[in-house]
N, C-alpha and C positions, 0 to 999 in steps of 0.2 A: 423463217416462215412467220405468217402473222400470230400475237401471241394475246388474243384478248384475252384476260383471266376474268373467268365467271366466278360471281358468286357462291358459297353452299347454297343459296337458295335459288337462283338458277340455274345450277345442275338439280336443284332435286326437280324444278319446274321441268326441265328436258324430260327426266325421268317420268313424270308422270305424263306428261303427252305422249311418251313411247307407248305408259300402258294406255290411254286413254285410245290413239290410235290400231291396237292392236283391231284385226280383222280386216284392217282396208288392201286393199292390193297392193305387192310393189312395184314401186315405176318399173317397168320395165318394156309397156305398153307400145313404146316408141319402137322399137326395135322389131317388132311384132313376132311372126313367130320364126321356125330354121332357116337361115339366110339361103334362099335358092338361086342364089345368083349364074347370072348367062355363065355357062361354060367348067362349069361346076360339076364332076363329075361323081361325087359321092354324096347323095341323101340323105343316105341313111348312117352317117355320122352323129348329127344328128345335136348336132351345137347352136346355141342361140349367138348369132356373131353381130358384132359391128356391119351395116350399112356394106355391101362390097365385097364380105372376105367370104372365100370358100374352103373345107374344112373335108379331107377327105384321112380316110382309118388307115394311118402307114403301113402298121403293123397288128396285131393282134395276138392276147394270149400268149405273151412270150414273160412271162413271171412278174414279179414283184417290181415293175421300172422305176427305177430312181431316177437319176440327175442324167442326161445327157449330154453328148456332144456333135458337132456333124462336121467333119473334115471338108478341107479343101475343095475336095474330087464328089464331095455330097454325100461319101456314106455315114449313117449314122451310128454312133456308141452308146450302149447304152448299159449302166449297169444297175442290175438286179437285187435285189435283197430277199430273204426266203429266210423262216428260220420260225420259232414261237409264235414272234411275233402277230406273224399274221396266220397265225392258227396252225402249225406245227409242219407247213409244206415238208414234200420232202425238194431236198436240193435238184432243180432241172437238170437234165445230162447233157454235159459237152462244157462245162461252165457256167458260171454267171456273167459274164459279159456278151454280150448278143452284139452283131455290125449285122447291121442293114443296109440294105441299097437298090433303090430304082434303077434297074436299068433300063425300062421301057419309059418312063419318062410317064408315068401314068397315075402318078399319087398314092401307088402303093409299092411297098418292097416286095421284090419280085426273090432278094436271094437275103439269105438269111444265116449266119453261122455262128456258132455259141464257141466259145474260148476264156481260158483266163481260169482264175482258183474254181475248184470247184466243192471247196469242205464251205465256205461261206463267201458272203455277197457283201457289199456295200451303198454306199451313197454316193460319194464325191465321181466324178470324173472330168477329166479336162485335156485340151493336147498342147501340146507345147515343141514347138520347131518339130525334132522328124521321134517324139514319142508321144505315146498313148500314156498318163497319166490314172491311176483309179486306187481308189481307197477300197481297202480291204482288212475285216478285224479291228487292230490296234497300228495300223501300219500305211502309208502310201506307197506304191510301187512303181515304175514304169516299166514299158514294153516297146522297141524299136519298132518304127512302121516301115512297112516293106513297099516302096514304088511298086504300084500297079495289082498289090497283093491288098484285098479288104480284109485279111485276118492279120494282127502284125506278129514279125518275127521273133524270135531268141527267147531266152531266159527274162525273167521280169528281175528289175533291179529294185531296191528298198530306198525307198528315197529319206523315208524319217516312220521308226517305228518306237512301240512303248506310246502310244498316243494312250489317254485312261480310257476306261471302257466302262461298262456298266450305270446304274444309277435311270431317269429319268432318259436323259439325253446320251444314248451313247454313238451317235454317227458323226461322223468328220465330212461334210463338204467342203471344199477348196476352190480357189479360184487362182492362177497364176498372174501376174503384171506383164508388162512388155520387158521385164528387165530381167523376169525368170524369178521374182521373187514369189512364194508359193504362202500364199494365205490360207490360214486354214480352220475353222469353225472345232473349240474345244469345248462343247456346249455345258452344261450344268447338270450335276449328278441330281439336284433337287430342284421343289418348285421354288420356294424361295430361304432357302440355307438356313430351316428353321432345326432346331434342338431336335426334334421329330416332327418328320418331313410330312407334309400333310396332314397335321393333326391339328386337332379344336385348340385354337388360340395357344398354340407350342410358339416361344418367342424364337426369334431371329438371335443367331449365333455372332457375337460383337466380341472382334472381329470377324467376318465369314473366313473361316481357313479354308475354304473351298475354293476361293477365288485364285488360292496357291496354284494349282493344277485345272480345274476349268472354269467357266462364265468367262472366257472371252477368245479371242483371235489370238493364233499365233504363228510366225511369219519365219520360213525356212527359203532355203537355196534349191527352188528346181533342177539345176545346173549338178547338184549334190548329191550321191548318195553316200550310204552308212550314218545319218543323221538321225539323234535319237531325241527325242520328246526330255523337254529340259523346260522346269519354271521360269528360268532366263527369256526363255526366247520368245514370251509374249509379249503381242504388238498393239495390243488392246486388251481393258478392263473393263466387267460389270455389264457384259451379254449372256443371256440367260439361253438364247438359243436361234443362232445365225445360221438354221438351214439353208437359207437362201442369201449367198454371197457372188458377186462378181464384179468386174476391172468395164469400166467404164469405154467412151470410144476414144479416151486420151493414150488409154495403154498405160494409167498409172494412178488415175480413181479409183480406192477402193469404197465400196459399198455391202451392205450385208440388210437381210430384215433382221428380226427380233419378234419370235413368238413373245408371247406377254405371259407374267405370270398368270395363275388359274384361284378358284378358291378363294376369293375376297369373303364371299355371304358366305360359305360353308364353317370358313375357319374362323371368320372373324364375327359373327351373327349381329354382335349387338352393333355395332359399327357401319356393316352394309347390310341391305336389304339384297333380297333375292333379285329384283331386277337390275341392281346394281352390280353386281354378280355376273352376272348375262353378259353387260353393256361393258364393264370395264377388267381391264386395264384393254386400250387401246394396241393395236399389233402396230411395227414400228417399222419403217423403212432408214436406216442410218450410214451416214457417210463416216465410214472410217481413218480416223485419224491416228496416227501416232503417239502412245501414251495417253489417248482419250481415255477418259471413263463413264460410261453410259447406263450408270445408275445401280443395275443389280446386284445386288439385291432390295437395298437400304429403298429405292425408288420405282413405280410406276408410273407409267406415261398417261394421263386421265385425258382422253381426247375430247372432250369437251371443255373441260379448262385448259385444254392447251400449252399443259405442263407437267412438269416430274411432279408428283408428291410424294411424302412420306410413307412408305409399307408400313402396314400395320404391327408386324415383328419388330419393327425397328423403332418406333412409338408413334407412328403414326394415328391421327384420329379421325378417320373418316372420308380424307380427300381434303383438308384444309392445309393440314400443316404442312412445310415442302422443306425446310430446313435446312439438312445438303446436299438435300436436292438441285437447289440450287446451282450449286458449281459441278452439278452432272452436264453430260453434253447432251440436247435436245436432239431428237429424230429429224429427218427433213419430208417426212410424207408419215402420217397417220392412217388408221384403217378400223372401220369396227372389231370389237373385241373377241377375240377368241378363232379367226376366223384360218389359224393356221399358214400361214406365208412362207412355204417349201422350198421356192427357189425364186433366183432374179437374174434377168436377162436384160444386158441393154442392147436396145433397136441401130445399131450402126452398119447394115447394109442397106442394098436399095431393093424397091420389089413395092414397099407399102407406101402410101402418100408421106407428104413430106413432113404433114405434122405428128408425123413418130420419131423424126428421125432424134436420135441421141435421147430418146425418153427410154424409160422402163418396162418392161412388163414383169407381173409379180403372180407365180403360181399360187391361187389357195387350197389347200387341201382339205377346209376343212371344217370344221368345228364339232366336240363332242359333250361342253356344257354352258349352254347356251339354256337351259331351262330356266326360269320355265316358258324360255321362248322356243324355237322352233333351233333347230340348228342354223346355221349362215355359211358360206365362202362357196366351196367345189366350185371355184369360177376362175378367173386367168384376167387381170385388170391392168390396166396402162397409164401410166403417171408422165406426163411431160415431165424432164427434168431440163433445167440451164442453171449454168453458173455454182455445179454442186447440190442446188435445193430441188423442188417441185416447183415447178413455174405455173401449172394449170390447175384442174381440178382432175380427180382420181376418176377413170373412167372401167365400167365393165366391159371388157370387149369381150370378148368370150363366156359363157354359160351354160348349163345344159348336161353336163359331164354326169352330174349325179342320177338324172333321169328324177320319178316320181318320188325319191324318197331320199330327203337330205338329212341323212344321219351316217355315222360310220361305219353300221352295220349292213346299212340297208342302201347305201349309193353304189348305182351300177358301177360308176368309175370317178376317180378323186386325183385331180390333175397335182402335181410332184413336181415337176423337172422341165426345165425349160432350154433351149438351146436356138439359135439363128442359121440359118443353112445359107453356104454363098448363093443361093439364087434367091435369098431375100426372105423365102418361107420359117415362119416359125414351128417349131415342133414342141409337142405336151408330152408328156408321159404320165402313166397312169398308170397308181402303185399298190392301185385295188383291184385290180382285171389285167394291167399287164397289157393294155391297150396304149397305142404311138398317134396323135395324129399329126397332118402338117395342114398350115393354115397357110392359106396366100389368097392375095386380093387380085380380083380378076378385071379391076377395070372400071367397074359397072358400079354404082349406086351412090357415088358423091363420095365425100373425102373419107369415108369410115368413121367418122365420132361412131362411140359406145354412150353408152347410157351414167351420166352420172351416179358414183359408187352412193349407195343410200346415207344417206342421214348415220351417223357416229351414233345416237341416242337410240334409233329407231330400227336401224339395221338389225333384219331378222326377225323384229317383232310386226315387220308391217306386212305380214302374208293372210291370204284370207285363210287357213284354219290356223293361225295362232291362238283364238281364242277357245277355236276345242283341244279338247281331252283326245287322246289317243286311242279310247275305246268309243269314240265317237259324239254327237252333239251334247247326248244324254249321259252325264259322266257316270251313269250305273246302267248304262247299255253296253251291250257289244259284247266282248270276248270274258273280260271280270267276273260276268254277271252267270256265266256258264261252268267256272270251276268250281273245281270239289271244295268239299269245305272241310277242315279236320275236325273229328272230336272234338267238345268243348269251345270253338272258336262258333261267327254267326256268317251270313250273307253278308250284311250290313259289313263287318269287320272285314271282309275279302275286298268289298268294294272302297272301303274307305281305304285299304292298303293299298289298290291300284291305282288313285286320286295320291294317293303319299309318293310311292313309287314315282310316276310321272311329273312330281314337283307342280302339281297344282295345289297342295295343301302342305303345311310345314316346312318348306324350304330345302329339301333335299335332293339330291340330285341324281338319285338312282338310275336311270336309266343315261345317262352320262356313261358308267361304266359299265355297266348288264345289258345295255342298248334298248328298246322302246317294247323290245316284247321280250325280253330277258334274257335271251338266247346267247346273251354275252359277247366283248368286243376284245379287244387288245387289251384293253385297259383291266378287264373285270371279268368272273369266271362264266359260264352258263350257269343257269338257274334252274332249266328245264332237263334236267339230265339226271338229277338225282346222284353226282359226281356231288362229294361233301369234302369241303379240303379243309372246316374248321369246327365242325358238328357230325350227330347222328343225321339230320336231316329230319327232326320234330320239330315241332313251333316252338316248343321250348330251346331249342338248339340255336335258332336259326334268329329268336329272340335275341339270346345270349350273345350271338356276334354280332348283331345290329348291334347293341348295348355297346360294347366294348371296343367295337373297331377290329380290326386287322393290323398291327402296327408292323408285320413282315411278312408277306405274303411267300407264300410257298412257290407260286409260279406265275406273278403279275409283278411286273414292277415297281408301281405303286401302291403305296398302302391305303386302307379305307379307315379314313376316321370315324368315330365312335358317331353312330348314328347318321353316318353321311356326311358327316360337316356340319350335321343340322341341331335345333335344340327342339325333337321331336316328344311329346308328353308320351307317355304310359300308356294311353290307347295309343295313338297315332304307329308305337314301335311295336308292339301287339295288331296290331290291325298288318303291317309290312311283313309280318312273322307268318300270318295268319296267308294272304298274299304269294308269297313265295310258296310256301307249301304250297297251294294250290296250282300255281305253275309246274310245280314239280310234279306231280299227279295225276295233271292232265290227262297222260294219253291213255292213265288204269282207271282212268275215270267212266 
């Protein structure tokens, strides 16, 4: 791909046109508003689509959808995940695995059946000759499909178990070859293999002995079972996190993304700035090679220099230095930073114009610190690929999925899992609402181009309220301005802790993991509940672990560095103390 290398003062120029631009609109104008194209039978789907495509709700409500697949005969697979994570569900009854299927021919599934484990769920799924393939736990399994039957038959077989578990990344998505070889996503226990994993300037572990057991691909016999998870058998090095892997239309391409790592401003402060932060490390689309090594931990991908450079743990300073970085293997398609890239599907049926055919599309799910810009992704984008690389420009086709409010607390639905159905139709899954859709193009409205993906720099910052505050124009208006206030603490101090909170002032990132009105996400606990997992719940309490961090959290995965990542003063962390208590109090207010 092309490799202009900018300078530091060129990237920091980017940087500040990102902030300079904040509040203008983003492109997206072109496209105008819900594609209502002739013949289009669902409305109220409710997606911002490419020129042409129509988008109707397969399914609805049926759990936690991961990764799908859709057989032969058209029915769809899809499996579930349920569990903490996403706020303590209890397990759906009948299984985690759901098959769907039209039989009226009408854009929605008409029959519906749940089967498969039903103590826990997964991510990976995929089929392979005459079985049903899915990750569950620490383990992949298969299950015979039965002609003419949409539930499949027998006992599930253990294809390769003892996969690690726990840490940051614990799910396994896979994708099979045409030769039966089964690739499989061992993602990374941390963010970047630091001595203590998300902590204020904690150095990078040299050698990463992490790298023993996960951050990369590793490659079993479909054909196989009784296959047990062995450091031998990996097939790739130095992937931090390839939810989104799959086999190309040769039957022997493999391909995977690469979430980026997180926490450049938080952990490294004097080094990156807060918008730097936001913008980088770029999300990564890569061609998997054999014995490739793809940087992590020691590298980041900086998409605007259009290169590996140095992590900061590793002695990196800043975005200049790249060192061996160097002889890491580059991405073949780039993407704004943070934006989550879940799954990947390549385009090799027919159904959509011809300039999809053999390109990508890439689920984003996402982003949760992106401050103090706006969040970015919940969108579904499409990448021409030829010859192994990106041949075009990265295009948005699909949009809309989040609805009014792009955060992870607050998106109605956050597109995951992507699959191609033999009549050409793509299908999303949705791992926040548990919503399916299928998109096909009806004909009508010229070749489908999407909207060019934004600006690397600018992505996310160019919405029109980037530049407010969350509690509205006036950053001591709105919701701040009405809580209780404790003992001893002031107004002023409530307000100035809602301005900290929301990363408009001091560089922190709090609502990243307490989400935008504290109510808490996956990441990070409620705030408004008066549930205390590390204090009484005083300003002094609540002081005292802002100060100190979190370095094992009792029931979140990740840990909270001392002050957020940030290098917050004496009011600034008193003022956040002051804040939170008054969240908490609210409703005896």
């Amino acid at each position: 791909m092309p490799d202009p290398v900018c300078s530091r003062e060129v990237r920091r120029r980017a940087l500040l046109a990102a902030c300079v631009i904040v509040g203008a609109p983003l492109a997206l104008a072109s496209r105008g508003a819900t594609a209502q194209a002739k013949g289009c039978p669902d409305e109220e789907a409710g997606l911002k689509l490419a020129p042409g495509f129509c988008a109707t709700i397969f399914a609805d409500k049926i759990g936690h959808a991961r990764h799908l697949v859709v057989a032969p005969d058209g029915v769809v697979y899809v499996n579930t995940w349920s569990g903490r994570y996403y706020g303590n569900d209890s397990p759906p009854g009948g299984g985690f695995l759901v098959a769907l299927e039209d039989t009226k021919k009408t854009g929605h599934a008409d029959l519906q059946k749940r089967f498969g484990p039903t103590s826990k769920g997964g991510t990976g799924i995929g089929l392979y000759k005459s079985y049903l393939y899915y990750e569950v736990a620490d383990r992949i399994e298969r299950v015979a499909m039965k002609p003419g039957a949409i539930v499949p038959q027998g006992q599930p077989e253990v294809i390769v178990s003892e996969l690690p578990l726990g840490g940051d990344h614990p799910m396994h998505p896979f994708a099979i070859d045409a030769d039966g070889m089964m690739y499989v996503d061992v993602a990374s226990a941390t963010n970047a293999c630091q001595e203590k994993n998300r902590i204020l300037k904690s150095p990078g572990i040299k050698p990463c002995t992490e790298l023993q057991t996960r951050g990369g691909i590793w490659r079993y016999d479909a054909n196989k079972t009784g296959q047990k998870f062995s450091p031998a058998d990996r097939f790739a090095t130095g992937i931090r996190n390839a939810d989104g892997i799959a086999v190309d239309g040769s039957g022997h391409g493999v391909y995977s993304t690469q979430h980026g790592r997180d926490q450049l401003s938080q952990n490294w402060p004097t080094l990156y700035k807060p918008v730097e932060g936001a913008i980088l490390p770029a999300e990564e689309m890569m061609h998997i090679r054999h014995g490739g090594d793809y940087g992590w931990p020691e590298c980041y991908y900086d998409g605007m220099q259009r290169k590996l450079v140095l992590a900061p743990e590793y002695g990196g300073d800043g975005g200049r230095a790249v060192g061996p970085c160097a002889q890491k293997v580059e991405p073949v398609a780039a993407f704004p930073a943070h934006w989550a890239p879940d799954d990947l599907t390549f385009y090799t049926a027919k159904g959509f114009p011809s300039r999809y055919d053999g390109g990508a599309f890439i689920a984003f799910h996402g982003s949760w610190n992106r401050a103090p810009f706006p969040q970015g992704g919940y969108s579904v984008v499409f990448v021409p690929i030829a010859n192994g690389a990106a041949s075009g420009q990265c295009e948005v086709f699909a949009d809309g999925f989040a609805g009014a409010k792009k955060d992870p607390e607050g998106a109605a639905h956050r597109p995951t899992g992507l699959a191609v159905g033999p009549d050409g139709a793509l299908y999303v899954s949705d791992d926040s609402h548990g919503r399916i859709y299928r998109i096909s193009y009806t004909g009508s409205g010229g070749e489908g181009a999407g909207t060019p993906c934004p600006d690397m720099a600018a992505a996310g910052a160019t919405t029109a309220a980037a530049g407010e505050p969350p509690e509205g124009t006036n950053p001591n208006a709105g919701a701040a301005a009405s809580l209780p206030v404790a003992k001893g603490s002031t107004r002023a101090a409530v307000l100035l802790g809602a301005r900290v909170f929301a990363g408009q002032e001091g560089g922190a990132t709090c609502t990243s993991c307490h989400g935008s009105d504290g109510k808490g996400t996956p990441l990070g606990p409620d705030l408004t509940d008066q549930k205390w997992l590390w204090s009484d719940g005083s300003v002094a309490g609540i002081r005292k672990t802002i100060d100190e961090g979190v370095a094992n959290p009792k029931e979140y995965r990740s840990p909270m560095p001392p002050m957020g990542g940030a290098q917050l003063t004496r009011s600034q962390v008193a003022a956040v103390a002051a804040y939170v208590w008054g969240l908490s109090h609210r409703d005896a207010h």
